[in-house]
C-alpha positions as CSV (number, residue, x, y, z in Angstrom):
1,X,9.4,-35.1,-51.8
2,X,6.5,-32.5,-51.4
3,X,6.8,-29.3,-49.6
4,X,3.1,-29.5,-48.4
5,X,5.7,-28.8,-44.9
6,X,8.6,-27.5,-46.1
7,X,9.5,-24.1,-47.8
8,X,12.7,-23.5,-49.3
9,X,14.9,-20.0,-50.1
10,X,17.4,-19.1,-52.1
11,X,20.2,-17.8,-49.6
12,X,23.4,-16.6,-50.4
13,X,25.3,-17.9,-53.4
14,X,22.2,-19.3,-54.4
15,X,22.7,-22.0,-52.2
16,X,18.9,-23.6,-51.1
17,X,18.4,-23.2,-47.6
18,X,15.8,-25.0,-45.7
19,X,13.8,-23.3,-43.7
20,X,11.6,-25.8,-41.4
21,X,8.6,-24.4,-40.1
22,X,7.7,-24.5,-36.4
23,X,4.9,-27.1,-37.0
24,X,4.0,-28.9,-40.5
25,X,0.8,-30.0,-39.6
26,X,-2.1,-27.7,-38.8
27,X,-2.8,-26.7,-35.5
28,X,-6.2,-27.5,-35.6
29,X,-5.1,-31.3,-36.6
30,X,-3.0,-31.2,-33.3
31,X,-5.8,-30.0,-31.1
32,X,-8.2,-32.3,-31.9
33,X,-5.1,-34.9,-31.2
34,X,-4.4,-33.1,-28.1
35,X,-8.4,-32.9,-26.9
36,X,-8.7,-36.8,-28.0
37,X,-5.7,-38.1,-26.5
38,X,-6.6,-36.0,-22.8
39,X,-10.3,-37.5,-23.4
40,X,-8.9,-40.9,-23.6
41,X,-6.5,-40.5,-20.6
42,X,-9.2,-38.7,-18.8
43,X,-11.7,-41.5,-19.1
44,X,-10.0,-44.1,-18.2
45,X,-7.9,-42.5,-15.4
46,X,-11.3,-41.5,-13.5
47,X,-13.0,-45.2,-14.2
48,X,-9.9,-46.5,-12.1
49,X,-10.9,-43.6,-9.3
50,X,-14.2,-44.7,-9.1
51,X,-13.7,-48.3,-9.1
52,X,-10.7,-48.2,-6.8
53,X,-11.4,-48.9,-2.7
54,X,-8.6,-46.2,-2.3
55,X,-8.3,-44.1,-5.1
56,X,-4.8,-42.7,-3.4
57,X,-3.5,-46.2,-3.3
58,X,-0.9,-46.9,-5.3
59,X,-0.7,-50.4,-7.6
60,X,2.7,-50.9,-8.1
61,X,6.2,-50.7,-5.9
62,X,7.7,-48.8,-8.3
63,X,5.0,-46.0,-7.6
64,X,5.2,-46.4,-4.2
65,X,9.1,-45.9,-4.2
66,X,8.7,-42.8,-6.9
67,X,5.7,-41.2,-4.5
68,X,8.0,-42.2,-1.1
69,X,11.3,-40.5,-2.7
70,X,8.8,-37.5,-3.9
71,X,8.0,-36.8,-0.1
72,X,11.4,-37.4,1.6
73,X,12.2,-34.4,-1.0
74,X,9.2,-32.2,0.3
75,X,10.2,-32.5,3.9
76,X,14.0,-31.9,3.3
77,X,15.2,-35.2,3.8
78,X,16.8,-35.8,0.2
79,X,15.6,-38.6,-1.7
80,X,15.3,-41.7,0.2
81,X,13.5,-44.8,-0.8
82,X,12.5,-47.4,1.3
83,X,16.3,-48.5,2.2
84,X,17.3,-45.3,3.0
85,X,19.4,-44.7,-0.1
86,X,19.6,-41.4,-1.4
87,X,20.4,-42.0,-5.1
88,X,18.9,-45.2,-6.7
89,X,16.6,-42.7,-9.0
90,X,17.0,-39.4,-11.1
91,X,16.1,-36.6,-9.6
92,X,13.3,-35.4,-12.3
93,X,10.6,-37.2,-11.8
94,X,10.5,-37.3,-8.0
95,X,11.2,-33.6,-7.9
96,X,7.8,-32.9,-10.1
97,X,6.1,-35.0,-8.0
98,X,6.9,-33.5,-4.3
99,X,4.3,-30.6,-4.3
100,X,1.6,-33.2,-5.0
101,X,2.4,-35.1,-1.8
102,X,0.5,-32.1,0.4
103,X,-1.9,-32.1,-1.7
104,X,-5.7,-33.7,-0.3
105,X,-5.7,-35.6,-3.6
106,X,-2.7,-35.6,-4.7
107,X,-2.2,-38.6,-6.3
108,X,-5.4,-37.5,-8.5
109,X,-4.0,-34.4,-9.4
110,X,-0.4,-35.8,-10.3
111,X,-2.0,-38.3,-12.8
112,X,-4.2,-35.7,-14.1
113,X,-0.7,-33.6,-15.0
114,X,0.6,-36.7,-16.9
115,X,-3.0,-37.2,-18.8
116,X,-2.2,-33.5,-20.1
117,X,2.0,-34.8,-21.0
118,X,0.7,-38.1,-22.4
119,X,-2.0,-36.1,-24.5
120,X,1.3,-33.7,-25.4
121,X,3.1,-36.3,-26.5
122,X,0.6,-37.3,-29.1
123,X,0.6,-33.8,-30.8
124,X,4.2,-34.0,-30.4
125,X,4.6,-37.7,-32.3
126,X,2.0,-36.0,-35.1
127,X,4.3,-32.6,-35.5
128,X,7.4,-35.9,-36.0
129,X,5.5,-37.6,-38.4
130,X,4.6,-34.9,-40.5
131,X,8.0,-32.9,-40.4
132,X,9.7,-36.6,-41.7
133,X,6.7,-37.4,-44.3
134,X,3.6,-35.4,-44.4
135,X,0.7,-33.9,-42.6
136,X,-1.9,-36.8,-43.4
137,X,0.8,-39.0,-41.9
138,X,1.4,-37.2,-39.2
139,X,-2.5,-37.0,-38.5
140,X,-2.6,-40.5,-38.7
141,X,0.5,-41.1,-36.3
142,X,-1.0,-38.5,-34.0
143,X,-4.0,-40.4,-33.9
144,X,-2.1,-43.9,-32.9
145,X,-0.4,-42.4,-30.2
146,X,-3.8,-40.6,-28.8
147,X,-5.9,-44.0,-29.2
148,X,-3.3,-46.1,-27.7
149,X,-4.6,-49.0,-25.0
150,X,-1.3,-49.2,-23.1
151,X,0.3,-45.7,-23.7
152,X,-3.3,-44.5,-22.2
153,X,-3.1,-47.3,-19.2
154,X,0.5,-46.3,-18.4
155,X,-0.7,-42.2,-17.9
156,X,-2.5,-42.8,-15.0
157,X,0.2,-44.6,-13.1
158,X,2.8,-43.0,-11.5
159,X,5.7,-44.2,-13.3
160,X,8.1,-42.4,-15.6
161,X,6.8,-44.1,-18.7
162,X,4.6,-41.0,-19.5
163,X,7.0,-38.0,-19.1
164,X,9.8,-39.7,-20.6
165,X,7.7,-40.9,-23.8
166,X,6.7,-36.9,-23.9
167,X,10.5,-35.9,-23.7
168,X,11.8,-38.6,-26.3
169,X,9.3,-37.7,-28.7
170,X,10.1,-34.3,-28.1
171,X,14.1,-34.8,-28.9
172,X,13.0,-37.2,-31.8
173,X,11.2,-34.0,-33.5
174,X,13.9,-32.1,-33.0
175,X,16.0,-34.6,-34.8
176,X,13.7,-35.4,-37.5
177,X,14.5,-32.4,-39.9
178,X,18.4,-33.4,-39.6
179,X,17.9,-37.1,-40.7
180,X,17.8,-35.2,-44.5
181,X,21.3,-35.2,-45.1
182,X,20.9,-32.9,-48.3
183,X,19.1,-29.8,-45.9
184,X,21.2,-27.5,-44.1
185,X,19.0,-28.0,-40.7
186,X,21.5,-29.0,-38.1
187,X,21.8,-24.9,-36.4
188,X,23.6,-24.6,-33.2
189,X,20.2,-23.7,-32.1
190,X,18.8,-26.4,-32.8
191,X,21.5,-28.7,-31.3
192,X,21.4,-26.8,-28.1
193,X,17.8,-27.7,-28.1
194,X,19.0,-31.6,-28.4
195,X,21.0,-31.0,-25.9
196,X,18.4,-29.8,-23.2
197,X,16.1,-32.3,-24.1
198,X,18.6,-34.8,-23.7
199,X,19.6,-33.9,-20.8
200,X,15.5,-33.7,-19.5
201,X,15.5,-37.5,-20.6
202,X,18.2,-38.9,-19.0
203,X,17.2,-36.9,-15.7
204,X,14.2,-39.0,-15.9
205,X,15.7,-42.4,-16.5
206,X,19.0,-42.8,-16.7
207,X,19.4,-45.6,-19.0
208,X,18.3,-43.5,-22.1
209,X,21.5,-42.0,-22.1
210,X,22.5,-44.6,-24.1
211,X,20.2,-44.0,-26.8
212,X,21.0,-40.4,-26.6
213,X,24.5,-41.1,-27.4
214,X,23.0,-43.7,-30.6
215,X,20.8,-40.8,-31.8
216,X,23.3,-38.5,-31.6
217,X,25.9,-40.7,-33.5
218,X,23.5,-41.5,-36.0
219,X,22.5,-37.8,-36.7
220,X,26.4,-37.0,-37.2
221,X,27.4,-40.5,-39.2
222,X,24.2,-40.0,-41.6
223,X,25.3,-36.3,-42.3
224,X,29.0,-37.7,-43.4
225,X,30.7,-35.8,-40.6
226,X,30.2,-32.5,-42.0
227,X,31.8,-30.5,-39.6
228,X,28.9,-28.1,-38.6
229,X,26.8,-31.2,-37.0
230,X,29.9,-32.3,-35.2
231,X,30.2,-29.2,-33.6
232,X,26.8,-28.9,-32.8
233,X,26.7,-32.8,-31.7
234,X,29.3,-32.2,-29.5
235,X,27.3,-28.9,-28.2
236,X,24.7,-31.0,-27.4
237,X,26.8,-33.9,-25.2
238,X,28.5,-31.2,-23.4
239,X,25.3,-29.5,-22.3
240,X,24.1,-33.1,-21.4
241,X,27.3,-33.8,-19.6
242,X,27.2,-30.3,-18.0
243,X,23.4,-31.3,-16.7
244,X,24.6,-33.6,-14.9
245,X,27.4,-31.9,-12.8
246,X,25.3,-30.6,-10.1
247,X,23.5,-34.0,-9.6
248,X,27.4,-36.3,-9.4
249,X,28.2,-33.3,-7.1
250,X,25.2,-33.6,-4.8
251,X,25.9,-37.4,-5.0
252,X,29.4,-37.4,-4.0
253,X,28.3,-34.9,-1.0
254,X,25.5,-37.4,0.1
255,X,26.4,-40.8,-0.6
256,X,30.3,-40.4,-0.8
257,X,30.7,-41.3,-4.6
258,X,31.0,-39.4,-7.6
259,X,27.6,-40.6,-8.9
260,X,26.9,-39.5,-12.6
261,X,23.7,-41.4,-12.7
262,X,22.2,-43.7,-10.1
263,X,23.7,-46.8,-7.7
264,X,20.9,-48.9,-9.3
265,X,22.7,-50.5,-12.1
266,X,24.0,-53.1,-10.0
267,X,20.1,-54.3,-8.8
268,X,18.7,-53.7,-12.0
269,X,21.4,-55.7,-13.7
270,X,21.1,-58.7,-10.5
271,X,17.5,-58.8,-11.5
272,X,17.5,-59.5,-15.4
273,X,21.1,-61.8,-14.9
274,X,20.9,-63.6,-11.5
275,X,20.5,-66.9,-10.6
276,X,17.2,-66.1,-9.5
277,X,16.0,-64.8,-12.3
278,X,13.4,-66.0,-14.9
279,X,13.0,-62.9,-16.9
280,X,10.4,-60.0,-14.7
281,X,11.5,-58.4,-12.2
282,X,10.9,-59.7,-8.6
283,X,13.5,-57.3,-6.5
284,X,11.7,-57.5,-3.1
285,X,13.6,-60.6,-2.0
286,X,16.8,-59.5,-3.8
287,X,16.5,-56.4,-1.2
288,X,16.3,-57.8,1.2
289,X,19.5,-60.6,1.3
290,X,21.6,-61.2,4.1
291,X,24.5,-60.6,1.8
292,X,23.2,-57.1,1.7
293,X,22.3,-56.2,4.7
294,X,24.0,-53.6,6.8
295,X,25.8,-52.3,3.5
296,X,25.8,-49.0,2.4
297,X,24.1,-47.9,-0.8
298,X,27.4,-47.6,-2.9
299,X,28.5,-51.2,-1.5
300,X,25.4,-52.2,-2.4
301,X,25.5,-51.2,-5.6
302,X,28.6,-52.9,-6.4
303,X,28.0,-56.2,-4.6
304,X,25.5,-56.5,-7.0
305,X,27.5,-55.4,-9.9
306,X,29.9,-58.2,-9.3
307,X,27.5,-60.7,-8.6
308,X,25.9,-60.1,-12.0
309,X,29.1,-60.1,-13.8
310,X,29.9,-63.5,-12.4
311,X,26.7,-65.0,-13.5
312,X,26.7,-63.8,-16.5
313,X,30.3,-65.5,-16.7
314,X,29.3,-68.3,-15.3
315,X,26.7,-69.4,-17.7
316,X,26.4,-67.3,-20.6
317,X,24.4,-70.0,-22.1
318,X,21.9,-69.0,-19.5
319,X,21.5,-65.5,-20.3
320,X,21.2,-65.9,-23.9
321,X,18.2,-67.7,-23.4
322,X,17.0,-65.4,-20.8
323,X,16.8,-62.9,-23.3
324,X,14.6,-64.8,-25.5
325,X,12.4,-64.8,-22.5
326,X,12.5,-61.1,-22.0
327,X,12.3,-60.0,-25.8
328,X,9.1,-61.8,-25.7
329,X,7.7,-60.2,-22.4
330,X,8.3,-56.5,-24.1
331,X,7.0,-57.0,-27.5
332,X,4.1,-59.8,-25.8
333,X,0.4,-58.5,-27.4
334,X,-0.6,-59.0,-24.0
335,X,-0.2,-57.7,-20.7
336,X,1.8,-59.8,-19.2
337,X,0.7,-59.0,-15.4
338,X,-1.9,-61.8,-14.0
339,X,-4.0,-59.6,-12.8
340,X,-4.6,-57.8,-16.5
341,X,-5.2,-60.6,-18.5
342,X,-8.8,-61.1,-18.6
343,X,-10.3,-61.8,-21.9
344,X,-11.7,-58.4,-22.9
345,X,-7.9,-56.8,-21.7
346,X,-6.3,-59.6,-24.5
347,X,-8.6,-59.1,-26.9
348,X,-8.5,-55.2,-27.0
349,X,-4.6,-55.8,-26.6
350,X,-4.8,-58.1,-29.3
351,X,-6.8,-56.2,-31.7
352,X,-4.7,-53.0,-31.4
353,X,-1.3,-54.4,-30.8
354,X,-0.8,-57.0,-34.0
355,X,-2.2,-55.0,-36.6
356,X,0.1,-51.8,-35.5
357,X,3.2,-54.1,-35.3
358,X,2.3,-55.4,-38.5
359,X,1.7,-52.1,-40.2
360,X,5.2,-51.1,-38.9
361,X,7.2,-53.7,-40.2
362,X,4.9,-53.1,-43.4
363,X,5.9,-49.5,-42.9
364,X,9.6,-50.6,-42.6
365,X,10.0,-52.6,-45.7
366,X,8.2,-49.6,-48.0
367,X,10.8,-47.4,-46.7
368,X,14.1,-49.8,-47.1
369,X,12.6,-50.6,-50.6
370,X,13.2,-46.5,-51.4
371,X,17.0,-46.3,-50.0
372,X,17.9,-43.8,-52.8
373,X,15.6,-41.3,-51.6
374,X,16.2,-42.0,-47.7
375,X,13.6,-44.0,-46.8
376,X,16.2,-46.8,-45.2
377,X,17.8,-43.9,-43.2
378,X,14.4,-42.6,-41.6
379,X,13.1,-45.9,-41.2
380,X,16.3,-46.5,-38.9
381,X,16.2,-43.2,-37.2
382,X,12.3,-44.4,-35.8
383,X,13.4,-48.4,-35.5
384,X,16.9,-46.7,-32.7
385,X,14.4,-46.6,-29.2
386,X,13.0,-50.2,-30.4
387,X,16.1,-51.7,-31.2
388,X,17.8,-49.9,-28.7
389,X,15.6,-51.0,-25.7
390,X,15.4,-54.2,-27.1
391,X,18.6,-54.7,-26.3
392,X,18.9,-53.4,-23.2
393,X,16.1,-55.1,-21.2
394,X,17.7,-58.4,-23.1
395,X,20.2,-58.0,-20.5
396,X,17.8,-56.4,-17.7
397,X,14.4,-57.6,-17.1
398,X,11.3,-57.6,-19.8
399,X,8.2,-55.9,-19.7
400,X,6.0,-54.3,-21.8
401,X,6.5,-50.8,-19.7
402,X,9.8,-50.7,-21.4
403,X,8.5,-50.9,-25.2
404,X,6.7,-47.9,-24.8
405,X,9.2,-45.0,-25.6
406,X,9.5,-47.0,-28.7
407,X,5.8,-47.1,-29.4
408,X,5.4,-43.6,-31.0
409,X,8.1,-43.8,-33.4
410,X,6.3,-47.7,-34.0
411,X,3.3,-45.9,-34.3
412,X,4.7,-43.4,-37.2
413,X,5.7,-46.3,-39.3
414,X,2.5,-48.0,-39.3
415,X,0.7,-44.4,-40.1
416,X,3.1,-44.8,-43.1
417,X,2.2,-47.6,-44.0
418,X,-1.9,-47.1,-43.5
419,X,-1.6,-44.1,-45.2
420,X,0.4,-45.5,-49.0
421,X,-2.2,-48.3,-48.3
422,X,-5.0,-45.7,-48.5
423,X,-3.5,-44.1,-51.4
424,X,-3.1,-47.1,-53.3
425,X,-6.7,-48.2,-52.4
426,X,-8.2,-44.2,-52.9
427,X,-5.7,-43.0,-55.7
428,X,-5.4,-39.6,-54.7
429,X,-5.9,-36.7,-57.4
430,X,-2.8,-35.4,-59.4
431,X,-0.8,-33.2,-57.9
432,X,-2.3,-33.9,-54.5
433,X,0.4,-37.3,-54.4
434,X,2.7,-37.6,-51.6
435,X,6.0,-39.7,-51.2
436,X,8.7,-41.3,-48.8
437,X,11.4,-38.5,-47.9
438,X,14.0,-37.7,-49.5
């Protein structure tokens, strides 16, 4: 493995301690990463402005709800969405964007904050990249992430795609030096950090508290148990589970119930498994049932929990094929929205999208084919978002909004993969030659 990134120390006993450093990729490489990716945002954020008839208009309900739940919160009024209901969303993402909604151009200003996190979250998936391979990787990674189509269309709504990609690449460095089973990297430091940014991700959407849990598991299971990452991966759930205290609190002083995350599960789960459903989301009608009406928001929530379950027991049949039709909306090469699927949108998502899946599963194979020196283990540790909400939104609806936590880590294994196909193509001089990790 080379140590272009790495430095090692003899510590006590001569033992070889690793000592990470706090970036192993030049910080020069990450501004220009940072100053492209904000470019790229920037751009295309203000050719919406000028070509929208209201540039503070809002495209899509879930904006709408976010931007309505981020004003009930200014005024004092908790956070109510259009039904009233006080906890059908984390708190995180409404709460960063109440002081916008006093602002003249608000809107503007709060998709001009996530053009900065969406351009952080490209330095952040180059500082991943290089701390699991090496710094022309990560350059290369960092670049993928800056020049994405859809990860640069996402920024400018007001959705929690953004933030939460920031957060989970955030929590994914963190992790990377630990996915090295023979390094001594897994500090109590370190896992309190996991632990905070954990806790940051599920405040912003709740259902990646699943995946924290996967990550974390895989973290201690690929170390063999040793005791120090137990400790420090239980460290890092309890901070997570002590995160969310005050927010069940509030919700059992609000709604009644001892709330750990949201009462949307039920909805969600109606919308991806119902006998109405086909595979997207369509939740106005749903909202709107007489079967619903009248209820309070934790009745609600569980009418539609039991309704789900019995459809899905009803004809399981049915949902297995379902989730055919929603594994192919998230991982389609094309928007699958109506309204952005004009022939230059397909094309550019076309020309961008297959060769950087291909690349990855490219990137995949190289690795798996070098499972002495860990390649299969950190190939794995990138594929858990994928895989993971892969088979969530099998059960819940499909989009291509949903893929896009996964994209950065996608992103790293196709740099991988560019960059040994550069290599092989450009052999590099001796000595200069860098490998798969350990």
């Amino acid at each position: 493995m080379p140590t272009d990134h790495h430095s090692y120390e003899r510590g006590p006993n001569s033992a070889r301690v690793f000592i990470p450093r706090l970036l192993a990729i030049p910080w020069r490489s990450l501004i220009v990463i940072f100053v492209l990716a904000l470019l790229m945002r920037a751009a295309w954020g203000m050719v919406r402005y000028i070509r929208a008839e209201d540039p503070t208009a809002l495209e899509f309900p879930d904006e709408e709800q976010y931007w309505m739940m981020a004003r009930s919160l200014r005024v004092g009024e908790g956070l109510k969405d259009e039904l009233g209901f006080q906890a059908t969303r984390m708190p995180l993402y409404p709460a960063v964007l109440s002081p916008f909604t006093v602002m003249p151009n608000g809107v503007l200003a709060a998709q001009a904050l996530q053009w900065l996190v969406g351009a952080l979250a490209a330095g952040l998936t180059a500082a991943t990249a290089a701390s699991l391979f090496n710094r022309r990787i990560g350059l290369i990674a960092g670049l993928l992430v800056a020049c994405d189509p859809f990860l640069t269309f996402f920024s400018s709504l007001l959705l929690t795609e953004t933030p939460f990609v920031a957060a989970l690449v955030a929590l994914w460095w963190t992790l990377s030096p630990m996915t090295r089973r023979d390094l001594n990297d897994g500090g109590i430091g370190r896992w309190i950090v996991v632990g905070l940014l954990s806790a940051v991700c599920v405040y912003l959407r709740e259902s990646s508290l699943g995946l924290v849990l996967v990550a974390i598991g895989f973290l201690v299971v690929s170390r063999r148990l040793e005791w120090k990452t137990v400790v420090g991966a239980a460290t890092a759930l309890g901070i997570v589970v002590l995160a969310l205290v005050p927010w069940a609190a509030r919700n059992q002083s609000v709604t009644g119930d001892w709330c750990w995350l949201t009462h949307r599960a039920g909805i969600s789960l109606y919308d991806g498994v119902g006998p109405q459903a086909l595979g997207a989301s369509d939740l106005g009608s749903v909202k709107q049932s007489d079967a619903v009406r009248g209820l309070d928001e934790v009745a609600w929530d569980r009418y539609f929990l039991e309704q789900s379950l019995a459809a899905i027991k009803s004809d399981p049949n049915r949902v297995l094929r379902l989730a055919g039709v929603k594994l192919t909306r998230i991982w389609n090469p094309f928007p699958n929205v109506e309204a952005y699927r004009s022939r230059a949108v397909r094309l550019i998502s076309a020309t961008w999208t297959i060769p950087t899946f291909a690349l990855a599963v490219v990137g995949v194979m190289l690795l798996g084919a070098n499972k002495n020196r860990g390649g299969l283990r950190t190939a794995l540790f990138l594929l858990l978002p994928a895989l993971y909400f892969s088979a969530l939104h099998s059960l819940f609806v499909g989009s291509v909004r949903y893929r896009l936590a996964a994209i950065p880590m996608i992103e790293i294994l196709a740099a991988f993969a560019l960059a040994l196909t550069i290599e092989r193509i450009r052999p590099m001089k001796t000595g200069d030659r860098e490998s798969a990790p350990d």
